[in-house]
gemmi code that builds the backbone of each chain (N, CA, C; Angstrom):
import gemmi

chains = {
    "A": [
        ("UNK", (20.658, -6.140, 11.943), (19.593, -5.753, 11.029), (18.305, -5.557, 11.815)),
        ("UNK", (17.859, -4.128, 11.274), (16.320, -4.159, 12.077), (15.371, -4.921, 10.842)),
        ("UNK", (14.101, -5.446, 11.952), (12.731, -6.407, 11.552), (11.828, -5.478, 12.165)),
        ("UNK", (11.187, -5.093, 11.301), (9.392, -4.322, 11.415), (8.665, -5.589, 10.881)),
        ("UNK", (7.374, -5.660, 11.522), (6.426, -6.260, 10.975), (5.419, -5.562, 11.065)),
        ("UNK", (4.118, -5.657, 10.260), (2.981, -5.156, 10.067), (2.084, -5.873, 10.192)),
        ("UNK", (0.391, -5.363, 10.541), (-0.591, -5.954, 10.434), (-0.475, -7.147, 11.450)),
        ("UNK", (-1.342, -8.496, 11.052), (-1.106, -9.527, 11.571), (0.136, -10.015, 11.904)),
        ("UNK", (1.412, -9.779, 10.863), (2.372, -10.519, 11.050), (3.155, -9.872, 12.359)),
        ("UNK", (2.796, -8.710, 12.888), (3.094, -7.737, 14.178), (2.251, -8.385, 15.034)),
        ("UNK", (1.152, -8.772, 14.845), (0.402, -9.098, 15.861), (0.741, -10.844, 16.506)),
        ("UNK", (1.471, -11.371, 15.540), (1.305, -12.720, 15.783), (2.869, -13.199, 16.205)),
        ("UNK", (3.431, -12.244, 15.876), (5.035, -12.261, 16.392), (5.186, -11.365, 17.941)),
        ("UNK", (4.082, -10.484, 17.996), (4.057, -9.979, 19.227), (4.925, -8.576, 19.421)),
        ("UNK", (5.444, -7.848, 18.645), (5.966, -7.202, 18.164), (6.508, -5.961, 17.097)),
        ("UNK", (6.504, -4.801, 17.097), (6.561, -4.168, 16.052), (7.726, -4.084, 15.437)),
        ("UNK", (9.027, -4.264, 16.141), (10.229, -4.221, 15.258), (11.326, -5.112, 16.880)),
        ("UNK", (12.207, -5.414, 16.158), (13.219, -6.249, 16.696), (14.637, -6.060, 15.879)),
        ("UNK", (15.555, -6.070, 16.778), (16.982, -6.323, 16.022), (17.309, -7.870, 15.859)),
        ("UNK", (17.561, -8.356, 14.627), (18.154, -9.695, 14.519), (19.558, -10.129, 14.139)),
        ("UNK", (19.553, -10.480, 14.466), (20.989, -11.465, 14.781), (21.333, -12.528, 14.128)),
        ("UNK", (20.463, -13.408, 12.282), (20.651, -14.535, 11.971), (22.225, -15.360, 11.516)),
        ("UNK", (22.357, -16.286, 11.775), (23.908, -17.013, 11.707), (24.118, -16.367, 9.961)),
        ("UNK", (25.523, -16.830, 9.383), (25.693, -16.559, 8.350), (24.821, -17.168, 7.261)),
        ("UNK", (24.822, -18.130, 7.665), (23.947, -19.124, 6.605), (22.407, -18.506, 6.091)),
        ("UNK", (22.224, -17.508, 6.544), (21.027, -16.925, 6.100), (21.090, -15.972, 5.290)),
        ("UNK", (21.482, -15.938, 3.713), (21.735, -15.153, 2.770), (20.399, -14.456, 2.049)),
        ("UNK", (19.003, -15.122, 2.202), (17.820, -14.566, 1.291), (16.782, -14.302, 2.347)),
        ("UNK", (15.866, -13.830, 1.682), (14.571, -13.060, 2.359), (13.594, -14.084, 2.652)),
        ("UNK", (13.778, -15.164, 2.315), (13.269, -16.541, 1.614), (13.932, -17.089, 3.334)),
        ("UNK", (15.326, -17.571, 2.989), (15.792, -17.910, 4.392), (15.527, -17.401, 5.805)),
        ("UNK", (15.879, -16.463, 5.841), (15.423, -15.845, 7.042), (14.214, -15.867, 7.779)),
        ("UNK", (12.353, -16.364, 6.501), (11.762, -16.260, 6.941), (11.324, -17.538, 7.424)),
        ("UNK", (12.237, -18.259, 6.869), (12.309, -20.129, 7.687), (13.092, -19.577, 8.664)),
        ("UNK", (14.014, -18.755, 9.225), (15.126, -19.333, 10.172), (14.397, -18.569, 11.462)),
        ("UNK", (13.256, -17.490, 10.387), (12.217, -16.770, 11.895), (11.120, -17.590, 12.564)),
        ("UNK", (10.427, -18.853, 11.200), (9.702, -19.402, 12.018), (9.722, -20.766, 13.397)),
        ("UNK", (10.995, -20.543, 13.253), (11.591, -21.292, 14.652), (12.363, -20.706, 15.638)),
        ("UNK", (11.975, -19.501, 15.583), (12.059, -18.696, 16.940), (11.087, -18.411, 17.729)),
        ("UNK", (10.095, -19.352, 17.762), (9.186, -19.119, 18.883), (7.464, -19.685, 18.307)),
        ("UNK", (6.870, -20.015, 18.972), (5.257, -20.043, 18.802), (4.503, -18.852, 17.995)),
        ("UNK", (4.941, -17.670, 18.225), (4.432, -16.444, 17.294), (4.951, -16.067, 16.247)),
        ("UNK", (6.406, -17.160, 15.841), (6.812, -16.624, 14.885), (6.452, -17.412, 13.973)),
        ("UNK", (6.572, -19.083, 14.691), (5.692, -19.965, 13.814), (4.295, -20.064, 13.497)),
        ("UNK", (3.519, -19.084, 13.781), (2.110, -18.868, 13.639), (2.146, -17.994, 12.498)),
        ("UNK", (2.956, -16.975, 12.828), (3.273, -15.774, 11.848), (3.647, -16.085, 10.091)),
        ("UNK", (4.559, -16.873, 10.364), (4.810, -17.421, 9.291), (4.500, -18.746, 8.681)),
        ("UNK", (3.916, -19.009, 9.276), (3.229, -20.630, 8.509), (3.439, -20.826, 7.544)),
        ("UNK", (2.596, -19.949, 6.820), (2.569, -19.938, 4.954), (3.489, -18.926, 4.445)),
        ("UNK", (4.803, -19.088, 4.195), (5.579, -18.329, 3.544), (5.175, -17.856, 2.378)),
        ("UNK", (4.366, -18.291, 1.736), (4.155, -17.847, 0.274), (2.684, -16.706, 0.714)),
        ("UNK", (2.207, -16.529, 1.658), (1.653, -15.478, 1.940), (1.968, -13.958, 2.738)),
        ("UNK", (3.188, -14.137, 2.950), (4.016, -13.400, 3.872), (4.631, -12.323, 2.399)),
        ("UNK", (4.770, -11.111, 2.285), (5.040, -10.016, 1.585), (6.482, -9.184, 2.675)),
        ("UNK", (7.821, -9.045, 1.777), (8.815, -8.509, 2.547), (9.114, -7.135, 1.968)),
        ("UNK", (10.042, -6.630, 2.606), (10.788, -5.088, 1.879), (12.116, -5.183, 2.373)),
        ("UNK", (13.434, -4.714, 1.547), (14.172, -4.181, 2.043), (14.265, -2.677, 1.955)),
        ("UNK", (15.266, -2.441, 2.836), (15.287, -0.985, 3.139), (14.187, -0.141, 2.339)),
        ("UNK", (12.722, -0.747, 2.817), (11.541, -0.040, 2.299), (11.460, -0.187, 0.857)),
        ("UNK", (11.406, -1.309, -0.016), (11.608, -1.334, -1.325), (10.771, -3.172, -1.208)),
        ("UNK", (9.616, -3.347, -1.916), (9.661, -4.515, -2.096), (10.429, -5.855, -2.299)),
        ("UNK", (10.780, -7.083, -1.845), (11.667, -7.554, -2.194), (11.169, -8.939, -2.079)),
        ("UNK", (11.539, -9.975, -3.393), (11.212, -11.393, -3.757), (11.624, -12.102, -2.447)),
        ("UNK", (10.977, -13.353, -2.007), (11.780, -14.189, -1.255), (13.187, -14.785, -1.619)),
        ("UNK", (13.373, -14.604, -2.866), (15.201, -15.318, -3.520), (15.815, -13.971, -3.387)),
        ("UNK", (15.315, -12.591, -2.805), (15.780, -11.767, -2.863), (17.212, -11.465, -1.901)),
        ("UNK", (18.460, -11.298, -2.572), (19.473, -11.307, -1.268), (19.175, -10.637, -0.306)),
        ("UNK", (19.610, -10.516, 1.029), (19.279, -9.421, 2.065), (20.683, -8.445, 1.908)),
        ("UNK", (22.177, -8.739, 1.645), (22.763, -8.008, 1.043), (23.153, -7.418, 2.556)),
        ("UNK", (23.243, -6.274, 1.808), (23.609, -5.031, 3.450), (22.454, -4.222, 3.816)),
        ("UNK", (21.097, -4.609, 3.673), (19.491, -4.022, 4.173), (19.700, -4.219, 5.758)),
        ("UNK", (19.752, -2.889, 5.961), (19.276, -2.552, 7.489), (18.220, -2.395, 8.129)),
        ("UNK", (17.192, -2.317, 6.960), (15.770, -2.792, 7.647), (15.036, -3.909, 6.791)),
        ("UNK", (14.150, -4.756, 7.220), (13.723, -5.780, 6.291), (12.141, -6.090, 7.095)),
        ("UNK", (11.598, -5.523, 6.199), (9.951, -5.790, 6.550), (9.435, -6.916, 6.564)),
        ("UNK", (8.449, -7.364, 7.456), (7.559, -8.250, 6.696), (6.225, -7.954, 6.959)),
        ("UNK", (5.172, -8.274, 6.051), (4.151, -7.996, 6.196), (2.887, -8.569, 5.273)),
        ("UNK", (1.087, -8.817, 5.437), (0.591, -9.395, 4.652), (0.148, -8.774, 3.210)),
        ("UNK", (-0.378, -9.023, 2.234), (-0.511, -8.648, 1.400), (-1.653, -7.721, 1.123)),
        ("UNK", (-1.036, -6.444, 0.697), (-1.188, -5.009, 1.315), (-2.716, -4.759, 0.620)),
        ("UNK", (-3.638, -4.150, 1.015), (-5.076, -4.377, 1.360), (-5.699, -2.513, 0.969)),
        ("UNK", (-4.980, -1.327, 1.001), (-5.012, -0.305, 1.254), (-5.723, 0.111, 0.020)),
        ("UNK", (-5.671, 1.719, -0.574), (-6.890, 1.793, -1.493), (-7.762, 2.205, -1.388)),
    ],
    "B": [
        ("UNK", (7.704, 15.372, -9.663), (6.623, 16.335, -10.159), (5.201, 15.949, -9.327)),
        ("UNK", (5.321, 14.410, -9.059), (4.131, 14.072, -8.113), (3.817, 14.356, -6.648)),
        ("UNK", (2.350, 14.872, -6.287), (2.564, 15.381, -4.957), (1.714, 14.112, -4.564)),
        ("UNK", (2.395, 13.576, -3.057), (2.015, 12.594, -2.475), (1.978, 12.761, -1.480)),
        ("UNK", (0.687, 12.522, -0.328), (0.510, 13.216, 1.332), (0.061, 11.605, 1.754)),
        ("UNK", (0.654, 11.161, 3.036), (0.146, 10.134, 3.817), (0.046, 10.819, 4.702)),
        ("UNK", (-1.498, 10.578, 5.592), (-2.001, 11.220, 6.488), (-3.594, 10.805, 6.973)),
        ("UNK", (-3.151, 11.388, 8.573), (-4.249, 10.938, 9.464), (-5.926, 11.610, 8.622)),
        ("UNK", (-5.694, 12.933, 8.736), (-6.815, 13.835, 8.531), (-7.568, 13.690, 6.614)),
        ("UNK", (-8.655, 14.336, 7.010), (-9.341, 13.915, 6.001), (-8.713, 15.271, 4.631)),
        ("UNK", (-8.763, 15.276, 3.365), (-8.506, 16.181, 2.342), (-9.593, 16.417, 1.572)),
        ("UNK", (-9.335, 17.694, 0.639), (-10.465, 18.026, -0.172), (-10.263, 17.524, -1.616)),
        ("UNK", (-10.858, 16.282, -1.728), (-10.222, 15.950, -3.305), (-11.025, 16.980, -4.744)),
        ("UNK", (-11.684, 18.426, -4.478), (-11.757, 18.754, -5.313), (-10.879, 19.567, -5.679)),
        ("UNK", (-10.487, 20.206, -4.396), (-9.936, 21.243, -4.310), (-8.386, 20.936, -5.195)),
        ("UNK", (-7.975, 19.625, -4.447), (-6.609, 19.130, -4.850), (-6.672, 18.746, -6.924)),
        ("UNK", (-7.762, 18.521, -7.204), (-7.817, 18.101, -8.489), (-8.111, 19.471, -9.474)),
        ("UNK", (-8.559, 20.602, -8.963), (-8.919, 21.904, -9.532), (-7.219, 22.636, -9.156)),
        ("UNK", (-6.487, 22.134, -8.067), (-4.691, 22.644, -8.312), (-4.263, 22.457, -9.120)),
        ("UNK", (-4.588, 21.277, -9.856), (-3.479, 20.515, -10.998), (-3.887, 21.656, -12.332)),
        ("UNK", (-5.161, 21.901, -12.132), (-5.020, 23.125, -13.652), (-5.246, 24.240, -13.410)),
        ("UNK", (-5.243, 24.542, -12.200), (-4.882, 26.239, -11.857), (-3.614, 27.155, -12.011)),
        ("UNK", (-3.889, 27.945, -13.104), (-3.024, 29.147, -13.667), (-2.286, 28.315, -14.959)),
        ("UNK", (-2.875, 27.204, -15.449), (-2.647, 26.512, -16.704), (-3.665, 26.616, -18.033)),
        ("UNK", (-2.880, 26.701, -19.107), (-3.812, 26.969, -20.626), (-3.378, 25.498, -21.356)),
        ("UNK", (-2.475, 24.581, -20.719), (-2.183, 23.332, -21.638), (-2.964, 22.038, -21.387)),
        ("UNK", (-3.566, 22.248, -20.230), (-4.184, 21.018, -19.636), (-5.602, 20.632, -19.955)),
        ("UNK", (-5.959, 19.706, -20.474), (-7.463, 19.704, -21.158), (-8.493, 18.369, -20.572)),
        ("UNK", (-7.790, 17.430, -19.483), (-8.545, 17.007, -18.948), (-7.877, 16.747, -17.251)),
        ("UNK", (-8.531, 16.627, -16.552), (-8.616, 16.317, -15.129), (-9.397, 15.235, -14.489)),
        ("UNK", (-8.751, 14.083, -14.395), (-9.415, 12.838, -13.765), (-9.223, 12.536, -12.153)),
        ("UNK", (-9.926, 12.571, -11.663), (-10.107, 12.285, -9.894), (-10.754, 11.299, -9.951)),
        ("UNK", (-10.229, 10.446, -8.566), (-10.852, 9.319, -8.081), (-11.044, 9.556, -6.761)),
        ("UNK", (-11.539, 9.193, -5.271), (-11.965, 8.674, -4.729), (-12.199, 7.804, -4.128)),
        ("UNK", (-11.513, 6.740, -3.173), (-12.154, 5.835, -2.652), (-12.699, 6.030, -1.060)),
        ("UNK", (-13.990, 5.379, -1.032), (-14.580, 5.746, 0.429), (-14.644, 4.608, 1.109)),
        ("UNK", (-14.776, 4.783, 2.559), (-15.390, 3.488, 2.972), (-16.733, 3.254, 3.569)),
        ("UNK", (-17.012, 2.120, 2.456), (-18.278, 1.529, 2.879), (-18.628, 0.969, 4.042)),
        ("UNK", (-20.043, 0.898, 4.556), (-20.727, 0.365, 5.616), (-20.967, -1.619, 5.828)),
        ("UNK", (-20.598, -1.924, 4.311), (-20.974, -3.229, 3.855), (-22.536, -3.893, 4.396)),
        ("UNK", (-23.238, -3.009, 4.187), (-24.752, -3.469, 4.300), (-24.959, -2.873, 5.989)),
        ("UNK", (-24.587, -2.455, 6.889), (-24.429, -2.294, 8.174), (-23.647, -2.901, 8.917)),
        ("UNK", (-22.515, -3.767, 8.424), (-21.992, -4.637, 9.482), (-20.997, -4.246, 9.661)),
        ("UNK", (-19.537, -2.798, 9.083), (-18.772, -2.379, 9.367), (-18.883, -1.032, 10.088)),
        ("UNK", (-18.224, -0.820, 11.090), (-18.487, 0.812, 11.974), (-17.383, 1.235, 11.460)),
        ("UNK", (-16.233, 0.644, 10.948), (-15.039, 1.344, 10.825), (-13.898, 0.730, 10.125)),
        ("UNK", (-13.105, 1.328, 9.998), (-11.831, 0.705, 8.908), (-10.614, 1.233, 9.611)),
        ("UNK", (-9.513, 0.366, 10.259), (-8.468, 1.404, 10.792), (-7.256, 0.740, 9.775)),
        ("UNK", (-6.774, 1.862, 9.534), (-5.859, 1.825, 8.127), (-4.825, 1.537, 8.822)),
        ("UNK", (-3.964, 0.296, 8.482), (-2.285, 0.513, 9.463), (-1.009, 1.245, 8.226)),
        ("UNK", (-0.404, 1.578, 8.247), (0.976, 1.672, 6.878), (2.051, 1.412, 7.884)),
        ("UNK", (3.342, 1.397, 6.601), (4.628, 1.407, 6.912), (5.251, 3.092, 6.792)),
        ("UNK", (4.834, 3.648, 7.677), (5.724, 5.132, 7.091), (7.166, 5.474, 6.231)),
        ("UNK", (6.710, 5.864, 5.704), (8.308, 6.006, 4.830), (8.550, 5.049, 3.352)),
        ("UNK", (7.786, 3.900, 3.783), (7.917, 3.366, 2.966), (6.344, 3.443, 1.854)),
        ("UNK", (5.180, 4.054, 2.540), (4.052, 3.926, 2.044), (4.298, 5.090, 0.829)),
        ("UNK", (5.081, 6.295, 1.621), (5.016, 7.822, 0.410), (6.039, 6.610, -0.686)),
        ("UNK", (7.319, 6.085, -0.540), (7.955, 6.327, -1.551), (7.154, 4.722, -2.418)),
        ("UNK", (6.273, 4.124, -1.981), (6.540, 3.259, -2.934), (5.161, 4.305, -3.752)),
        ("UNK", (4.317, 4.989, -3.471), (3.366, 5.628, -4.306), (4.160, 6.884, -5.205)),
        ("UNK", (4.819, 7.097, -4.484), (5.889, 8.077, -5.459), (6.455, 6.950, -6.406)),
        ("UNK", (6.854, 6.197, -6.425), (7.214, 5.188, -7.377), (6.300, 4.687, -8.593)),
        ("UNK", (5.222, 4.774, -7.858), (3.687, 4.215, -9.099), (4.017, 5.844, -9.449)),
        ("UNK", (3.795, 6.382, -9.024), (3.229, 7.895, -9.949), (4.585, 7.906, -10.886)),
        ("UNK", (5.451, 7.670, -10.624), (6.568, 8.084, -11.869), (6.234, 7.119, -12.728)),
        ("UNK", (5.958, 5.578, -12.563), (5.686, 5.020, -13.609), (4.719, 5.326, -14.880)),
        ("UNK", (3.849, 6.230, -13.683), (2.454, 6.323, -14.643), (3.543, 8.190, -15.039)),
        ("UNK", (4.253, 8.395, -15.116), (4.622, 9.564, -15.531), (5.636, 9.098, -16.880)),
        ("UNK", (5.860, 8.140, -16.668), (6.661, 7.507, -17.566), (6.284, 7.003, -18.755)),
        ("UNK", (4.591, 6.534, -18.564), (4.121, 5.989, -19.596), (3.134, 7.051, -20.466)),
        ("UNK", (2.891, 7.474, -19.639), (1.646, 8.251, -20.321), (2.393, 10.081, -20.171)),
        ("UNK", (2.414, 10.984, -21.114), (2.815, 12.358, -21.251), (1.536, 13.383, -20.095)),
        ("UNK", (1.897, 13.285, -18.454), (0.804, 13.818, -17.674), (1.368, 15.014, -17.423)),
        ("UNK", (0.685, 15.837, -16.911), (0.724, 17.265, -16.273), (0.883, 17.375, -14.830)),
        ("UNK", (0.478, 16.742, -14.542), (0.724, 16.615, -13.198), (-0.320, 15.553, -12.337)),
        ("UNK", (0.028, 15.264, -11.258), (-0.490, 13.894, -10.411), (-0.248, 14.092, -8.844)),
        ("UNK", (-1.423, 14.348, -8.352), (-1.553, 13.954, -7.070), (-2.289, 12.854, -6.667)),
        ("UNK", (-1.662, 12.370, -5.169), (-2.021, 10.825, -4.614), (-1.921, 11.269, -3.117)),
        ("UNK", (-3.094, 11.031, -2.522), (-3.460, 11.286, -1.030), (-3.730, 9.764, -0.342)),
        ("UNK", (-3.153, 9.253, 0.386), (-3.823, 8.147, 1.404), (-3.535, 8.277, 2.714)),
        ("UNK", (-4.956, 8.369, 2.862), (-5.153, 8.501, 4.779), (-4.754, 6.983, 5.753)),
        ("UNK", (-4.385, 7.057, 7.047), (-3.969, 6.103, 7.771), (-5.026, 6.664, 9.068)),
        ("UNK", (-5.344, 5.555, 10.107), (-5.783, 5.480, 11.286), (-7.651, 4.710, 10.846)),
        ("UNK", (-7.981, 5.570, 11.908), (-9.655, 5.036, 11.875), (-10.654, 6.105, 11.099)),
        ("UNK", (-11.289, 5.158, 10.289), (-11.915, 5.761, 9.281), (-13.105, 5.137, 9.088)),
        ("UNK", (-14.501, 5.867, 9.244), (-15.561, 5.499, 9.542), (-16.258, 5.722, 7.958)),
        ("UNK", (-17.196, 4.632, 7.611), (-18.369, 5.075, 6.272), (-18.705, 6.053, 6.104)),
        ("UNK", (-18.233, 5.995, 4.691), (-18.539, 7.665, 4.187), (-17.783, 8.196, 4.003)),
        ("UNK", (-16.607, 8.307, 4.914), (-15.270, 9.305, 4.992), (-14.331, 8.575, 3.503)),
        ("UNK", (-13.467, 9.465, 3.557), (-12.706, 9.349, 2.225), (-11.471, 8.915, 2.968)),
        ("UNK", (-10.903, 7.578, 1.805), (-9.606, 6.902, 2.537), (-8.318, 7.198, 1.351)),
        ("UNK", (-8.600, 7.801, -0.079), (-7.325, 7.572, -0.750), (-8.592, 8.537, -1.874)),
        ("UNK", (-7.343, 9.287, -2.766), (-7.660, 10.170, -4.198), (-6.513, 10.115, -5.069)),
        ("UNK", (-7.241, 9.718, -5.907), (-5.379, 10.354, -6.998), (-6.495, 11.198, -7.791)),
        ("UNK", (-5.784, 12.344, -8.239), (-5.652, 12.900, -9.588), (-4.938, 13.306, -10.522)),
        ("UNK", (-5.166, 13.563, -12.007), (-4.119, 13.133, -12.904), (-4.447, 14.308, -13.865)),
        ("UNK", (-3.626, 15.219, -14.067), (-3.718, 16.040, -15.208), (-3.004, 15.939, -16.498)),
        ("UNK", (-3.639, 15.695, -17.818), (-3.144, 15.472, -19.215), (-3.731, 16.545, -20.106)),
        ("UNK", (-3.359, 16.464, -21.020), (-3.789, 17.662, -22.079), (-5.432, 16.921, -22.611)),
        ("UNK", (-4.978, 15.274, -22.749), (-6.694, 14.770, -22.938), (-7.033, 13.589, -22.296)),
        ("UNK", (-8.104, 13.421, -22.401), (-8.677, 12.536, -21.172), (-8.553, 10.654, -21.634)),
        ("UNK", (-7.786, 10.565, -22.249), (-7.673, 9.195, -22.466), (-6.406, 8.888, -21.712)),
        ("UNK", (-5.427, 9.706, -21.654), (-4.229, 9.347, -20.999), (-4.634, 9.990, -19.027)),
        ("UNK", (-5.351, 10.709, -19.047), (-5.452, 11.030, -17.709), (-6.420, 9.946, -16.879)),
        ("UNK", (-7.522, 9.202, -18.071), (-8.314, 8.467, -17.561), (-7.577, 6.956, -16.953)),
        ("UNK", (-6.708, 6.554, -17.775), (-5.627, 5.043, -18.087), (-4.537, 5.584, -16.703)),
        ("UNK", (-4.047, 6.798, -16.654), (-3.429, 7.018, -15.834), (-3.849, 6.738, -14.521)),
        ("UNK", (-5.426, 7.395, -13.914), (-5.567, 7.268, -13.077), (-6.290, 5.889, -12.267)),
        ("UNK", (-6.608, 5.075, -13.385), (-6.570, 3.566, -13.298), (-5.542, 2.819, -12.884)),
        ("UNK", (-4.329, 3.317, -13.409), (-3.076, 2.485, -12.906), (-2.538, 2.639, -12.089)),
        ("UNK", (-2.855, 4.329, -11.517), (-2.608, 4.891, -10.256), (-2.799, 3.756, -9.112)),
        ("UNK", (-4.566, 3.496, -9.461), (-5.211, 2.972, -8.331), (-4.866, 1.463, -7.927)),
        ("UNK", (-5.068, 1.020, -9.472), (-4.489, -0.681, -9.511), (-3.218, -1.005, -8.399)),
        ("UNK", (-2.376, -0.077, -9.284), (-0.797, -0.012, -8.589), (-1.081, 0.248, -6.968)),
        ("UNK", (-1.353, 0.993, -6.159), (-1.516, 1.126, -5.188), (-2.517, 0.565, -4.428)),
        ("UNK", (-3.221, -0.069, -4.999), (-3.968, -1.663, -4.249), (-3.217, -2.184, -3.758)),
        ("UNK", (-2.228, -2.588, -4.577), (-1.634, -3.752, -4.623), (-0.057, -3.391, -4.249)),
        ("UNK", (0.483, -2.785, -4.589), (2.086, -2.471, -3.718), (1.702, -1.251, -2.755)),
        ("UNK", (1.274, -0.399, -2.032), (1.368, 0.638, -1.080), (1.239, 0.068, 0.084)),
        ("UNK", (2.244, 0.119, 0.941), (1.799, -0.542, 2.437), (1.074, -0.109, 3.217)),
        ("UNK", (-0.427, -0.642, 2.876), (-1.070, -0.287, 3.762), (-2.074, -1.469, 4.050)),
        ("UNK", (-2.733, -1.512, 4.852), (-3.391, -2.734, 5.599), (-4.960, -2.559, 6.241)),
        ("UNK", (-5.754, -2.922, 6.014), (-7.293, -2.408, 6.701), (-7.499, -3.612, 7.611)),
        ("UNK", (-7.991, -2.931, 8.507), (-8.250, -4.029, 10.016), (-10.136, -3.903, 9.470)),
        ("UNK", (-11.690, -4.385, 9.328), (-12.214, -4.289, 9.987), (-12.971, -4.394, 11.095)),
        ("UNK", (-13.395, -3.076, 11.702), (-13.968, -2.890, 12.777), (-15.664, -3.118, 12.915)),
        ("UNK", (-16.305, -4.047, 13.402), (-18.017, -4.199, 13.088), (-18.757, -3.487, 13.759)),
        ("UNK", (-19.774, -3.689, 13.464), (-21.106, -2.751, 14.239), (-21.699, -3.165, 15.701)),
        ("UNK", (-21.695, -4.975, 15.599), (-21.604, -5.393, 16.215), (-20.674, -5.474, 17.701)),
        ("UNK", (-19.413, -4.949, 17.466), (-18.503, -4.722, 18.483), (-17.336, -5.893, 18.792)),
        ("UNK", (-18.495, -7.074, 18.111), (-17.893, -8.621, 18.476), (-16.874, -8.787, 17.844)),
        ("UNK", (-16.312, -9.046, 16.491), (-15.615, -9.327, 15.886), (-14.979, -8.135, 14.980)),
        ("UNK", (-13.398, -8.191, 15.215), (-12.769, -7.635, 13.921), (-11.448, -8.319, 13.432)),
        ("UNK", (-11.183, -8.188, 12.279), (-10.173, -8.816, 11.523), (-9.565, -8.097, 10.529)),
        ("UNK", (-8.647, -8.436, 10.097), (-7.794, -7.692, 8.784), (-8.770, -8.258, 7.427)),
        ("UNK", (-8.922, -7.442, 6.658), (-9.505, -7.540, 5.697), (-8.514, -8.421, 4.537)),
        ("UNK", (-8.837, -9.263, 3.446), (-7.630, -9.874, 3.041), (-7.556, -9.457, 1.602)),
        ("UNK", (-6.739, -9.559, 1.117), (-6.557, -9.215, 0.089), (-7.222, -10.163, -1.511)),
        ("UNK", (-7.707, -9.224, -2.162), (-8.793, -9.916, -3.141), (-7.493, -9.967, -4.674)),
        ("UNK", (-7.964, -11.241, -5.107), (-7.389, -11.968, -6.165), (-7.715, -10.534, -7.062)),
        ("UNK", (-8.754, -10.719, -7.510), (-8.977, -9.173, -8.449), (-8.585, -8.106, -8.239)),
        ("UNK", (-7.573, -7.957, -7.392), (-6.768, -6.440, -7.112), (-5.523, -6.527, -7.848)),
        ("UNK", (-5.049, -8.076, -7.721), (-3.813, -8.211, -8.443), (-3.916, -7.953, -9.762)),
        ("UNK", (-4.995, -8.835, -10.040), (-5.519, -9.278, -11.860), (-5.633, -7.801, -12.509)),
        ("UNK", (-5.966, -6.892, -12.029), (-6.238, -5.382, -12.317), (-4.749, -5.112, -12.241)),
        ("UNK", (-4.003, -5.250, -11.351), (-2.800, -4.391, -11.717), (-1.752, -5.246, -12.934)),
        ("UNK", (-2.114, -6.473, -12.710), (-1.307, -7.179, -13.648), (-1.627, -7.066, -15.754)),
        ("UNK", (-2.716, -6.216, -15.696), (-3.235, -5.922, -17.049), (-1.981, -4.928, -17.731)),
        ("UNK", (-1.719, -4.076, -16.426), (-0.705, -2.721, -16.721), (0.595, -3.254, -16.942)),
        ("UNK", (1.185, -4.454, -16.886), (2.190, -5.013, -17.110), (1.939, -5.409, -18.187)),
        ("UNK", (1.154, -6.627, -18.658), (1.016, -7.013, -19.791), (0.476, -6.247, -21.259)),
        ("UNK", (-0.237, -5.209, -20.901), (0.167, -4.015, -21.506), (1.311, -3.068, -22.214)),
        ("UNK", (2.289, -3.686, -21.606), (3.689, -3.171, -21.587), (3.880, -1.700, -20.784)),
    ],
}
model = gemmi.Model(1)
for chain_id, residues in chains.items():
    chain = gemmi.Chain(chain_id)
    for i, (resn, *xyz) in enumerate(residues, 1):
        res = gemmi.Residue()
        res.name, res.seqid = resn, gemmi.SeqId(i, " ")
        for name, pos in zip(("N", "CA", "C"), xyz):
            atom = gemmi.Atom()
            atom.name, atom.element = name, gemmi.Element(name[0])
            atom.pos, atom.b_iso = gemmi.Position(*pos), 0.0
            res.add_atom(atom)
        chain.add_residue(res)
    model.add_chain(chain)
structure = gemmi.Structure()
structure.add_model(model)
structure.setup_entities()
């Protein structure tokens, strides 16, 4: 699965997109973004506050209880500012 | 039916709002909006817009069908610019053509609400000063505005 991030959450992960690899046990959008913030110092910066973190699948908004399913891309990003 | 442009360069939002009723006899009002960016008293030089491509057109194509859904429109255009964008310059327009101006006016309110608040896009600012810049954060009252259009039904 590809990971884009945006804004800060690109900046603090160090990164604009990455392929991931999470074990099975990571079924939600919710999970994954715990199982990202222990991959590193930028990811745990990045994600601190999960409840401020905004995701997408395959470019479509998506809840943190949201399954990830078969999404080949899965965004994350802060809460969108544009307008 | 909605035309939607994400893009670097600047547009003519009159021009684009005088399309929606050109070579038409059914259309009886035309609402345009506008948003610019401000200087905030002198302390911003600039605004650099980030998006998600691909995903910025379709989720605004998504608001515009809603608002096509609710309200009987004529047609709807939605422009939002990305990169660096200095005071004054124009960063986003919708316009909304209806036969009368109560549904084109509500329309192009929800346009805007809606795309506050779901369009991926992101403002860094840039100061005058040179010293400091940061992402701008997102204001409680952007939600509260779009959340009226829900409870609305």
């Amino acid at each position: 699965m590809k990971a884009v991030y945006f804004a800060w959450v690109r900046e603090r992960v160090g990164k604009t997109e990455e392929e991931l690899d999470p074990p099975a046990s990571v079924t939600t959008v919710g999970e994954l973004i715990a199982w990202l913030s222990a991959q590193g110092e930028g990811y745990a910066h990045a994600f601190e506050k999960p409840s401020t973190i905004r995701a997408a699948l395959d470019r479509v908004h998506a809840r943190h209880e949201a399954p990830i399913g078969m999404a080949r891309e899965i965004a994350f990003f802060p809460p969108m500012t544009g307008g | 039916m909605a035309t939607i442009r994400v893009q670097g360069e600047d547009f003519d939002a009159g021009a684009e709002a005088a399309a929606l009723a050109r070579g038409r006899k059914d259309v009886g009002a035309v609402v345009s909006f506008v948003g610019l960016c401000r200087d905030e008293g002198g302390r911003l030089a600039a605004l650099e817009l980030e998006h998600y491509p691909g995903m910025a057109e379709d989720e605004i194509a998504r608001v515009a069908r809603e608002a096509e859904a609710r309200w009987p429109l004529m047609g709807v255009t939605a422009i939002h610019r990305y990169g660096r964008i200095a005071p004054g310059e124009q960063i986003v327009c919708v316009a909304v053509a209806a036969a009368h101006r109560g549904e084109a006016f509500a329309a192009a309110e929800m346009l805007m609400d809606y795309l506050k608040t779901r369009a991926p896009f992101w403002k860094r600012a840039i100061r005058a000063d040179g010293v400091a810049e940061g992402w701008v954060e997102a204001k409680s009252e952007d939600e509260t505005s779009a959340a009226r259009w829900r409870a609305a039904g």
